[in-house]
One Martini backbone bead per residue (centre of mass of N, CA, C, O) as a GRO file, in nm:
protein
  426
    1UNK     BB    1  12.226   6.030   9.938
    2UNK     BB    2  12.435   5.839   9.768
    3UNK     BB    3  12.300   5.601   9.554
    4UNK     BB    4  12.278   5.247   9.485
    5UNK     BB    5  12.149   5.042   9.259
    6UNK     BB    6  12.233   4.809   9.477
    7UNK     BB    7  12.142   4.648   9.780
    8UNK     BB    8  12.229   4.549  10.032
    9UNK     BB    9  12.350   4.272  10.151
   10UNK     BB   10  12.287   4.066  10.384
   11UNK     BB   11  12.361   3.971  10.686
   12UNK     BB   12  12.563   3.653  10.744
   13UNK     BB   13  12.760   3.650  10.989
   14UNK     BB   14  12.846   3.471  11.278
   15UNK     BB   15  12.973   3.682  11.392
   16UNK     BB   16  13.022   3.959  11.610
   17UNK     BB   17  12.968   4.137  11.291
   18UNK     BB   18  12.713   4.014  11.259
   19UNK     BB   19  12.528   4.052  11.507
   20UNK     BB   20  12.535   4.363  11.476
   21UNK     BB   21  12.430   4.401  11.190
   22UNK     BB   22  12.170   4.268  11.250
   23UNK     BB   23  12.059   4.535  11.414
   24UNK     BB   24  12.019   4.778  11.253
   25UNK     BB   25  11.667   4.749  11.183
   26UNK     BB   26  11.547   4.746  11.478
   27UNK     BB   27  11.679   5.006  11.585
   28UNK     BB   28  11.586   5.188  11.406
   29UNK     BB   29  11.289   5.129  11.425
   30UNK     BB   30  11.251   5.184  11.730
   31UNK     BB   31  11.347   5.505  11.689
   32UNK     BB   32  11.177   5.609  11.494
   33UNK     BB   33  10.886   5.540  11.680
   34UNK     BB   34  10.992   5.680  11.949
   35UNK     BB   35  11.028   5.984  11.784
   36UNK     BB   36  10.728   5.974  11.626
   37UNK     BB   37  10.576   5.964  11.942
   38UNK     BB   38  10.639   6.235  12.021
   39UNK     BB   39  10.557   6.415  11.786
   40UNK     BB   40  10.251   6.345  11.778
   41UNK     BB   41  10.212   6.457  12.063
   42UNK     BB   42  10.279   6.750  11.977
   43UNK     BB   43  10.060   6.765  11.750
   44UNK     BB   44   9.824   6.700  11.881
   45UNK     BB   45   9.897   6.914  12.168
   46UNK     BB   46   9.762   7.118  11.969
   47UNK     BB   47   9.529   7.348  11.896
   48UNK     BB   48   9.638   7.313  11.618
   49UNK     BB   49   9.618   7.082  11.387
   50UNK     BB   50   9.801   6.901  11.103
   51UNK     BB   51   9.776   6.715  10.871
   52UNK     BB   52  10.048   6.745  10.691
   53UNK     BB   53  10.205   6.728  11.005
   54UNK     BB   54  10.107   6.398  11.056
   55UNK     BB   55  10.194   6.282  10.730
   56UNK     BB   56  10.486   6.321  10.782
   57UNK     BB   57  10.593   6.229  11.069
   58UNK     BB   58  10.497   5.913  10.921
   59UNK     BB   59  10.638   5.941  10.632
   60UNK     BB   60  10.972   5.968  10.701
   61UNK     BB   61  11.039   5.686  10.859
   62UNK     BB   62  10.919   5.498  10.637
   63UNK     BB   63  11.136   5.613  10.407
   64UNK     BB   64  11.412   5.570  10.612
   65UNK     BB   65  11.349   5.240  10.615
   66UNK     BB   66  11.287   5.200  10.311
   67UNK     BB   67  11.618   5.305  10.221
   68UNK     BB   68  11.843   5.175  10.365
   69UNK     BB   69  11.904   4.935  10.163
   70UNK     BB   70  12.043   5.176   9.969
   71UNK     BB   71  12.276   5.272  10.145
   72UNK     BB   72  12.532   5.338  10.277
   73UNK     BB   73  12.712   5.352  10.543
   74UNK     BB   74  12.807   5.632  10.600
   75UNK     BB   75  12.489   5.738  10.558
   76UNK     BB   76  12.396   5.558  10.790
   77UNK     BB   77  12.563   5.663  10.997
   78UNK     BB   78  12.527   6.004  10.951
   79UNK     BB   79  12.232   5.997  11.036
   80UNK     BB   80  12.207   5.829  11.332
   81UNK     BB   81  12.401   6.050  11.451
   82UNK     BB   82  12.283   6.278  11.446
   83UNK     BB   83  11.994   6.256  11.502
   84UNK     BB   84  11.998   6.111  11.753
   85UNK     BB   85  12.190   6.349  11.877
   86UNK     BB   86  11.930   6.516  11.877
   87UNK     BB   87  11.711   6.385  12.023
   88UNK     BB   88  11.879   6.361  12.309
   89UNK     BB   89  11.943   6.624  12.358
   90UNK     BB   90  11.654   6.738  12.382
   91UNK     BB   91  11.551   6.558  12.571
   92UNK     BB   92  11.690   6.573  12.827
   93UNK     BB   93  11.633   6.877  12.849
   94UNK     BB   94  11.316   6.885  12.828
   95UNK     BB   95  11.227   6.550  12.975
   96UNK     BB   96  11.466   6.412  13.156
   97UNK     BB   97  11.530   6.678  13.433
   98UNK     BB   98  11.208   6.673  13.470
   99UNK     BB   99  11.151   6.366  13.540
  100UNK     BB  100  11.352   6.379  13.807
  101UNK     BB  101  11.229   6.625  13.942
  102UNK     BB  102  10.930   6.613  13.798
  103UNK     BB  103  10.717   6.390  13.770
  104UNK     BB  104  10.531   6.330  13.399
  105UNK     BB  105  10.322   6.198  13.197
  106UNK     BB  106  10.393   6.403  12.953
  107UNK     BB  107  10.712   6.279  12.956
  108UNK     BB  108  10.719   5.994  12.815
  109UNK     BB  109  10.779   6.060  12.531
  110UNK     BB  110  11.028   6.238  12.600
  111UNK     BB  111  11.176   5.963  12.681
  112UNK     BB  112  11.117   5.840  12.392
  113UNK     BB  113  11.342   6.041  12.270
  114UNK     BB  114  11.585   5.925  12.420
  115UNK     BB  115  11.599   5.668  12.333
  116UNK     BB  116  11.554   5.676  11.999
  117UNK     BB  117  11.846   5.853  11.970
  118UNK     BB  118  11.981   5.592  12.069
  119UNK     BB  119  11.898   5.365  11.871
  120UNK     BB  120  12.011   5.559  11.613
  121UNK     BB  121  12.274   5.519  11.672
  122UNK     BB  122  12.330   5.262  11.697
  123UNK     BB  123  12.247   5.178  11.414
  124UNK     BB  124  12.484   5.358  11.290
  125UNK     BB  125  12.686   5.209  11.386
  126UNK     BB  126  12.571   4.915  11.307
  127UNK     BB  127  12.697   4.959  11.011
  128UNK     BB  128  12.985   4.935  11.026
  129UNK     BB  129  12.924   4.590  11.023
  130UNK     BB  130  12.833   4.581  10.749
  131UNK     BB  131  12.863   4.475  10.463
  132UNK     BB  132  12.968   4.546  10.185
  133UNK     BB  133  13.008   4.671   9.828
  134UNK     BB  134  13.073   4.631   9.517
  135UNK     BB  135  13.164   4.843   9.253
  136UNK     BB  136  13.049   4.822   8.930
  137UNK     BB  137  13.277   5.032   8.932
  138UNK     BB  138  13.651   5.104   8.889
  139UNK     BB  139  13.701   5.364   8.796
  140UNK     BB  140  13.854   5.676   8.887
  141UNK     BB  141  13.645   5.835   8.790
  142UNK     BB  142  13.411   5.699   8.929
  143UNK     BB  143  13.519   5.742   9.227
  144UNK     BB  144  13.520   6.046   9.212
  145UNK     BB  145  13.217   6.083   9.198
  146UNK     BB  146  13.107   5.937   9.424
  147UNK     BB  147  13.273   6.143   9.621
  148UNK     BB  148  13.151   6.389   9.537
  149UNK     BB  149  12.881   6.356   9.588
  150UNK     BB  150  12.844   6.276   9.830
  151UNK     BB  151  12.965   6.529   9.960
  152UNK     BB  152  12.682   6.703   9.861
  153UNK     BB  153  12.514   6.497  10.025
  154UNK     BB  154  12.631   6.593  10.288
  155UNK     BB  155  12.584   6.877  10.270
  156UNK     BB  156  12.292   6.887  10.257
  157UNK     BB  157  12.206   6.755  10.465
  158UNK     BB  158  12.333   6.951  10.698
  159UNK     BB  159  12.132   7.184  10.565
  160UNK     BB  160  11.852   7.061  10.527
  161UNK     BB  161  11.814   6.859  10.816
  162UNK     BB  162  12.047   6.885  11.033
  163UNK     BB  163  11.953   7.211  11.084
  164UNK     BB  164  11.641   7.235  11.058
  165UNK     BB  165  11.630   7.041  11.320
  166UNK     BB  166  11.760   7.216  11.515
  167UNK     BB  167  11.549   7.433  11.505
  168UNK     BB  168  11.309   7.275  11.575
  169UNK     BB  169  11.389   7.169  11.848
  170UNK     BB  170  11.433   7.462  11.971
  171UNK     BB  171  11.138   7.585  11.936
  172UNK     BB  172  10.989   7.265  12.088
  173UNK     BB  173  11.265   7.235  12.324
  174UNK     BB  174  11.243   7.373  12.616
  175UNK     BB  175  11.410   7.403  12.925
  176UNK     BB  176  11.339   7.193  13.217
  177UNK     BB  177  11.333   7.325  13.546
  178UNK     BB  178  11.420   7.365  13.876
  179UNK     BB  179  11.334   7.695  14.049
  180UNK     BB  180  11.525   7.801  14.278
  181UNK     BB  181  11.435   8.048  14.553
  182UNK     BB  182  11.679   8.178  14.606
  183UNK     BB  183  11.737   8.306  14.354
  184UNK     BB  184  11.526   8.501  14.471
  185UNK     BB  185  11.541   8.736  14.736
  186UNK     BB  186  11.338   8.863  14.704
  187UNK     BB  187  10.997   8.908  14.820
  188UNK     BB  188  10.799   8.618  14.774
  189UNK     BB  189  10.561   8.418  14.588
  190UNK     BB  190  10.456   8.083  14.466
  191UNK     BB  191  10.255   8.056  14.171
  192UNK     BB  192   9.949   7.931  14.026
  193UNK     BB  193   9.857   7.923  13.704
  194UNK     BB  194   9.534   7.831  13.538
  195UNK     BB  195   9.422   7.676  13.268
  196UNK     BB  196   9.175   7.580  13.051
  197UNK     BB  197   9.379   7.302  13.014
  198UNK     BB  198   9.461   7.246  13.334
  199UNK     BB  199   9.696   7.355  13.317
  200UNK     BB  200  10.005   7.501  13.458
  201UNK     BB  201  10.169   7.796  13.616
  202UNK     BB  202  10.493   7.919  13.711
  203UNK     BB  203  10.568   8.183  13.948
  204UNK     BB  204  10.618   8.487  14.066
  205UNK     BB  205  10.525   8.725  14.357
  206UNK     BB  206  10.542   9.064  14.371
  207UNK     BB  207  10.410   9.282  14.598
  208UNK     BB  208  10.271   9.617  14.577
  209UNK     BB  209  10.446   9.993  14.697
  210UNK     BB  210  10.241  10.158  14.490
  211UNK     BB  211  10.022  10.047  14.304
  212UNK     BB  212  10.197   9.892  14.079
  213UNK     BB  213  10.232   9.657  13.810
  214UNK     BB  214  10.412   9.355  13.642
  215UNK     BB  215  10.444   9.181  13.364
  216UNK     BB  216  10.659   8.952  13.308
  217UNK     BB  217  10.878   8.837  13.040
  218UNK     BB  218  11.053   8.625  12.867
  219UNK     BB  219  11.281   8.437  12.679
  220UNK     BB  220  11.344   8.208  12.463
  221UNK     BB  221  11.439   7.946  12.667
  222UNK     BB  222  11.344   8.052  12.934
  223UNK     BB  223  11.279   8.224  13.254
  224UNK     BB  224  11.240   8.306  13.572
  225UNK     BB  225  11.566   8.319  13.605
  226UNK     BB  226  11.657   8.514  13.359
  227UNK     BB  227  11.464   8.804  13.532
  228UNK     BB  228  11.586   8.863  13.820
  229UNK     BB  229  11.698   9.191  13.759
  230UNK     BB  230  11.423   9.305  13.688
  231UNK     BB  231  11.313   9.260  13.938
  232UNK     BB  232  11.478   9.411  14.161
  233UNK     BB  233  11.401   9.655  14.013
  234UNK     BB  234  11.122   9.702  14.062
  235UNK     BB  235  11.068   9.678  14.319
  236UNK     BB  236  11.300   9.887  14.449
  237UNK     BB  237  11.039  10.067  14.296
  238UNK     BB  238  10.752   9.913  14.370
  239UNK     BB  239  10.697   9.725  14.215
  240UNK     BB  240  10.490   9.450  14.119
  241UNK     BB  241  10.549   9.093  14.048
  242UNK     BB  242  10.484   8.872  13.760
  243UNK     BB  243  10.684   8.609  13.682
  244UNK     BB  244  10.672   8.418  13.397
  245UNK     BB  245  10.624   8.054  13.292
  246UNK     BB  246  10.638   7.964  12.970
  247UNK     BB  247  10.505   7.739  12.847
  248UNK     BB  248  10.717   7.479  12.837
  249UNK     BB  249  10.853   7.641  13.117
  250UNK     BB  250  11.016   7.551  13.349
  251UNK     BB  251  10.754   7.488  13.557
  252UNK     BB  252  10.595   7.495  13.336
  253UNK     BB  253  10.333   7.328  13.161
  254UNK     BB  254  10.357   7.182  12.886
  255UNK     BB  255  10.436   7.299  12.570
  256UNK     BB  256  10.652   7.461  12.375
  257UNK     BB  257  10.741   7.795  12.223
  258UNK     BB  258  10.996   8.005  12.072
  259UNK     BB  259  10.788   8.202  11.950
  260UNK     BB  260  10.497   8.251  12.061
  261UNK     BB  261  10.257   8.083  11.956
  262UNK     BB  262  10.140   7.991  12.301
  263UNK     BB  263  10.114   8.228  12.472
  264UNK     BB  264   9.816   8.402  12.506
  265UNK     BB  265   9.691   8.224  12.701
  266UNK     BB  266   9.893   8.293  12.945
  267UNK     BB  267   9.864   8.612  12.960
  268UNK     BB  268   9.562   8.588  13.049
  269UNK     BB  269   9.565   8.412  13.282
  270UNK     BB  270   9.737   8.637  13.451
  271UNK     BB  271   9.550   8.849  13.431
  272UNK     BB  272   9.344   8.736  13.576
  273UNK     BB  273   9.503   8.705  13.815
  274UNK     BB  274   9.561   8.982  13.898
  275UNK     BB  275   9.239   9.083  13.888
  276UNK     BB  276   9.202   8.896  14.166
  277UNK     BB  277   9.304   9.057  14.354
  278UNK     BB  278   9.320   9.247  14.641
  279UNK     BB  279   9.655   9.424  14.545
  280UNK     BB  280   9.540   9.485  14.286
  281UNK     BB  281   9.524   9.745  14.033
  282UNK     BB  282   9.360   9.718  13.731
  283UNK     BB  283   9.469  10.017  13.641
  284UNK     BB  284   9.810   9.905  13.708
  285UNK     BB  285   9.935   9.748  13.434
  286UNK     BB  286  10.203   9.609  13.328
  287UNK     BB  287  10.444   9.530  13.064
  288UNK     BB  288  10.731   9.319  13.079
  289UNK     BB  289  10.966   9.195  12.777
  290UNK     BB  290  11.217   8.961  12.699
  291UNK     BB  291  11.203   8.961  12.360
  292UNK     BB  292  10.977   8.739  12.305
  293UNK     BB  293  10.819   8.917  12.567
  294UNK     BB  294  10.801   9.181  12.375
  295UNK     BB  295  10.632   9.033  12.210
  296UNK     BB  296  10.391   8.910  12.331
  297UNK     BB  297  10.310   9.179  12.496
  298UNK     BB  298  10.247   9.343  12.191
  299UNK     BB  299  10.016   9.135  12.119
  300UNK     BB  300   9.819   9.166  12.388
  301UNK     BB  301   9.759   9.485  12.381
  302UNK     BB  302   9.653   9.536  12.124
  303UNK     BB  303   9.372   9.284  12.258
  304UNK     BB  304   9.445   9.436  12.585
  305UNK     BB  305   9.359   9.678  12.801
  306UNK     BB  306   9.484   9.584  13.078
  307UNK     BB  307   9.732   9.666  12.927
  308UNK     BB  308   9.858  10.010  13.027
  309UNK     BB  309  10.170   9.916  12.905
  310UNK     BB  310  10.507   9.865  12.713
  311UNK     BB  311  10.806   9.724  12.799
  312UNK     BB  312  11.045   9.639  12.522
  313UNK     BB  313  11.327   9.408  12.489
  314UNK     BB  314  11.397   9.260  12.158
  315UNK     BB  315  11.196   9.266  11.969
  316UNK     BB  316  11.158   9.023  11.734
  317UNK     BB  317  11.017   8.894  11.445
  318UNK     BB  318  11.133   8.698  11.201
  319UNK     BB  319  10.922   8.821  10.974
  320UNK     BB  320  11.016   9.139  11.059
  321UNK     BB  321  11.328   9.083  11.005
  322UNK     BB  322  11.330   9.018  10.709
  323UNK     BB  323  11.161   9.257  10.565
  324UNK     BB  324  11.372   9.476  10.670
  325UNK     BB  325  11.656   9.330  10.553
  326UNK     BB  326  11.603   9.195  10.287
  327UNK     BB  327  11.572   8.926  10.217
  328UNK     BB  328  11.629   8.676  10.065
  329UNK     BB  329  11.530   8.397   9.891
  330UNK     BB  330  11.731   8.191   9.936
  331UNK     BB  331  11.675   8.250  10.276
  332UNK     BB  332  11.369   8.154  10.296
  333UNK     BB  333  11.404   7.888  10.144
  334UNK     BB  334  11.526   7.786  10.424
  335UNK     BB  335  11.293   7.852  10.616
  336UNK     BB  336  11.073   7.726  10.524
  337UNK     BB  337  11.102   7.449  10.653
  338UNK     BB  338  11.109   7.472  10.917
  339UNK     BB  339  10.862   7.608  10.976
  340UNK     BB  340  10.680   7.397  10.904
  341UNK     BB  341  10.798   7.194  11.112
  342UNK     BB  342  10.690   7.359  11.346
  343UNK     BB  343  10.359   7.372  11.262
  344UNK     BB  344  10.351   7.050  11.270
  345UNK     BB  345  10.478   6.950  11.542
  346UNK     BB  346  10.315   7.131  11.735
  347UNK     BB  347  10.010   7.274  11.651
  348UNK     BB  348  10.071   7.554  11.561
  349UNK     BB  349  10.002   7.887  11.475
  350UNK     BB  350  10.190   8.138  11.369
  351UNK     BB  351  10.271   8.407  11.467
  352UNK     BB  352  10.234   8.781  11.402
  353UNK     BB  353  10.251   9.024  11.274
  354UNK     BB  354  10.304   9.336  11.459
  355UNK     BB  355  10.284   9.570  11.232
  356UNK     BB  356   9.923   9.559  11.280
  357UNK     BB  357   9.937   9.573  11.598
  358UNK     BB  358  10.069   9.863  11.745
  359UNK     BB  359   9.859  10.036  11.699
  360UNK     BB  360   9.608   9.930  11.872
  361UNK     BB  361   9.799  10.041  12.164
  362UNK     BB  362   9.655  10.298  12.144
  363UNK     BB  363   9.742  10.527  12.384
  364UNK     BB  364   9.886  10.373  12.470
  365UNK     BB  365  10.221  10.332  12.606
  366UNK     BB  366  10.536  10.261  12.448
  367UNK     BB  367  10.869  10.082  12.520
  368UNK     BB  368  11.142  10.045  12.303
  369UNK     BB  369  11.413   9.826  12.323
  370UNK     BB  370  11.716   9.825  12.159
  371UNK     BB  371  12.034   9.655  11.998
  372UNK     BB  372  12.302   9.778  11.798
  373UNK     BB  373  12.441   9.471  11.807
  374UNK     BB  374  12.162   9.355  11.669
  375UNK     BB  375  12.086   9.230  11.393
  376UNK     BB  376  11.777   9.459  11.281
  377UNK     BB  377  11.668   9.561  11.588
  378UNK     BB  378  11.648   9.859  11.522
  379UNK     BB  379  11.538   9.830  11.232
  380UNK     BB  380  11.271   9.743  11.368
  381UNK     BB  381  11.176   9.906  11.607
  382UNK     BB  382  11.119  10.157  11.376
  383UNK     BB  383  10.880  10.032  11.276
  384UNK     BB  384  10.723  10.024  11.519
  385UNK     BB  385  10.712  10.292  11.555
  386UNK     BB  386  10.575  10.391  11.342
  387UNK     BB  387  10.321  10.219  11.330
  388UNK     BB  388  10.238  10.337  11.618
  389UNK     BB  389  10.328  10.614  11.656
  390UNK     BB  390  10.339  10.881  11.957
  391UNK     BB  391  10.290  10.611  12.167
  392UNK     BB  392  10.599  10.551  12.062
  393UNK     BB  393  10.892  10.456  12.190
  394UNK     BB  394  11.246  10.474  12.092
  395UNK     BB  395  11.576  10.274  12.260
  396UNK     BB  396  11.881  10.316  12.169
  397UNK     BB  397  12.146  10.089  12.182
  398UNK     BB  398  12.435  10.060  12.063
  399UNK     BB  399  12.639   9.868  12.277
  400UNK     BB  400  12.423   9.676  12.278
  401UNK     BB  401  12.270   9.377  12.240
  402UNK     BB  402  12.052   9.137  12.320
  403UNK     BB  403  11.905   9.261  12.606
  404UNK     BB  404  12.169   9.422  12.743
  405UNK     BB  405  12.081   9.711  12.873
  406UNK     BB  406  12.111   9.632  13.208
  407UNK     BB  407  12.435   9.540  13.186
  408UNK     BB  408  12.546   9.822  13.013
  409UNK     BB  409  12.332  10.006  13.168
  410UNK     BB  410  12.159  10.022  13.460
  411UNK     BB  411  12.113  10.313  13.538
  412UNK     BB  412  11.965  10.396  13.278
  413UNK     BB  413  11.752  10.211  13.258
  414UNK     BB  414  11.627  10.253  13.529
  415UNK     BB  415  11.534  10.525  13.447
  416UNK     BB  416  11.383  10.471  13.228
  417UNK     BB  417  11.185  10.222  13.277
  418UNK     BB  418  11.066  10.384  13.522
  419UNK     BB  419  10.980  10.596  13.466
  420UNK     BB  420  10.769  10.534  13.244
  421UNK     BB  421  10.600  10.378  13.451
  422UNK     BB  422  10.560  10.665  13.619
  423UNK     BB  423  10.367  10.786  13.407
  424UNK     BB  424  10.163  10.532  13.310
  425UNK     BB  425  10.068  10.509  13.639
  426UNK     BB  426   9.961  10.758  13.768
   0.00000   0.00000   0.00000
């Protein structure tokens, strides 16, 4: 933020609040380094590593601790604990609860993310025990502007760093934890399907008592727990179910992407899966999946023939949800940034825009579920429908918000999406 002509002095007291003072730049580094060494794992463990986001992820804390003594005390304060505190919470639930329910290697630096962000606290809290520095001008005028600046200097902070930042770790850290098998009633066996890159995925699968069989895919940051009722609602109609846990989300090993930029790879292994059993029949598979999971199941049927139909419900790409919406300049401009990191840090290539992919996926049929509630949701698969042509319906849910439409109206929901799938799968 507003930076000071000189840096500040070395802290000198020999008291308690020198030696808390003293403490702030090892501290620092730290979790600087802590922090900085499970991002550079992600960068790495992705299929497409950036060079140009391997290269920010290391000179971001350099510059950042190169920095601190020229910044004053309150900017060092609210660095450290925002990031910090940002950092702590996204490790607890990504990699903290998953290291205690089911400990993995792949964890380790996760949990080096949880502790960075407490020493990131930390340093920033140990700021306030440094000694401050004499403003080398007193005039009333010279501090209104000096306050004024920081405070600009804060917006910007805040919308700039501290908002993108929470951004990026939403989209790259999604909650990761054991899901009890009470949960699902309904008669299943939890089975694991291998990825070519040795990890596993983790599903329910539902037998099926009618012979057409169901690809389930969940939504960003959710897992197979939170499409219960989707499950119950096919089986009760005899669909067969595999609901999958999408990488490096609830018991899947992996790292997330709640974009769904790693998504294709393990809907290939789950196709695999299904069509390797002698209870599914290779010709009536079909995707059913919501939000995220429509994006996803979308994307799949355009270039795998193996699904034979497509129910999306919430589907929205957020490229094609600015497009429809006419974003203006200033709202990409401040997604730029958010994207790149994203980009950086996962190790993956954004996913494509549906718009060019759902032509496709004809002559199979596609059922498109939008809510009116859901700014642009309707308005975007207006255009998935128009650009799919005559074998894509959809079902606009006025009073719905998004993926609402089966708590807000079930019997109709029901009839809609089993209709569908029993004409597509007969």
């Amino acid at each position: 933020m507003t930076a000071t002509p000189a840096p500040a002095p070395p802290p000198t007291g020999r008291g308690v609040r020198g030696r808390i003072a003293r403490l702030e730049r090892p501290l620092l580094a730290g979790g600087l380094a802590l922090v900085a060494l499970h991002l550079l794992d992600l960068a790495f463990s992705g299929p497409d590593t950036a060079l140009l986001g391997v290269l920010a992820i290391i000179a971001a804390p350099l510059a950042w601790f190169a920095a601190q003594p020229h910044v004053t005390r309150p900017t060092r304060l609210g660095l450290g604990v925002v990031i910090g505190m940002l950092a702590f919470g996204f490790g607890i639930v990504s990699h903290g609860l998953h290291a205690l329910a089911d400990p993995d290697w792949r964890d380790l630096t996760g949990v080096g993310l949880i502790v960075g962000g407490l020493l990131l606290v930390a340093a920033g809290l140990a700021a306030i025990a440094a000694p401050g520095r004499r403003p080398r001008r007193t005039g009333l005028g010279w501090r209104a502007a000096h306050v004024v600046g920081w405070l600009a200097g804060a917006f910007i902070f805040v919308n700039l760093v501290a908002m993108q930042s929470y951004m990026v770790l939403l989209v790259t850290h999604a909650p990761r934890w054991a899901i009890p098998e009470s949960k699902l009633s309904t008669p299943h066996e939890e089975v694991a399907i291998a990825m070519p890159d040795g990890r596993e995925l983790s599903a329910w699968f539902v037998p099926s008592r009618n012979g057409g069989t169901v690809l389930l895919s969940h939504g960003s940051g959710g897992s197979r727990g939170r499409v219960v009722n989707h499950i119950r609602m096919l089986a009760a109609n005899g669909y067969g179910v595999l609901a999958l846990d999408n990488p490096g989300n609830g018991e899947s090993e992996g790292h997330s992407n709640g974009l769904g930029d790693n998504a294709q790879p393990a809907i290939d292994a789950a196709l695999d899966y299904l069509v390797a059993r002698p209870d599914v029949d290779p010709s009536r598979i079909a995707g059913v999946g919501t939000s995220l999971g429509g994006e996803v199941l979308l994307e799949a049927a355009a270039r795998d023939q193996r699904l034979r139909a497509v129910v999306s419900d919430g589907a929205m790409r957020p490229e094609d949800g600015m497009d429809v919406r006419d974003t203006s300049a200033l709202e990409r401009a401040m997604l730029w940034p958010a994207t790149q990191a994203i980009r950086g840090i996962s190790g993956m290539r954004p996913a494509p825009s549906l718009f060019p992919l759902i032509p496709r996926i004809a002559p199979r049929p596609t059922l498109l579920i939008a809510g009116g509630q859901a700014k642009g949701e309707v308005e975007t698969n207006e255009r998935y429908r128009d650009a799919g042509g005559s074998s894509v319906d959809l079902w606009a849910i006025p009073d719905a918000g998004h993926t609402g439409g089966l708590r807000t109206h079930p019997q109709k929901y029901e009839a809609r999406v089993i209709g569908f799938l029993d004409d597509a799968l007969s």
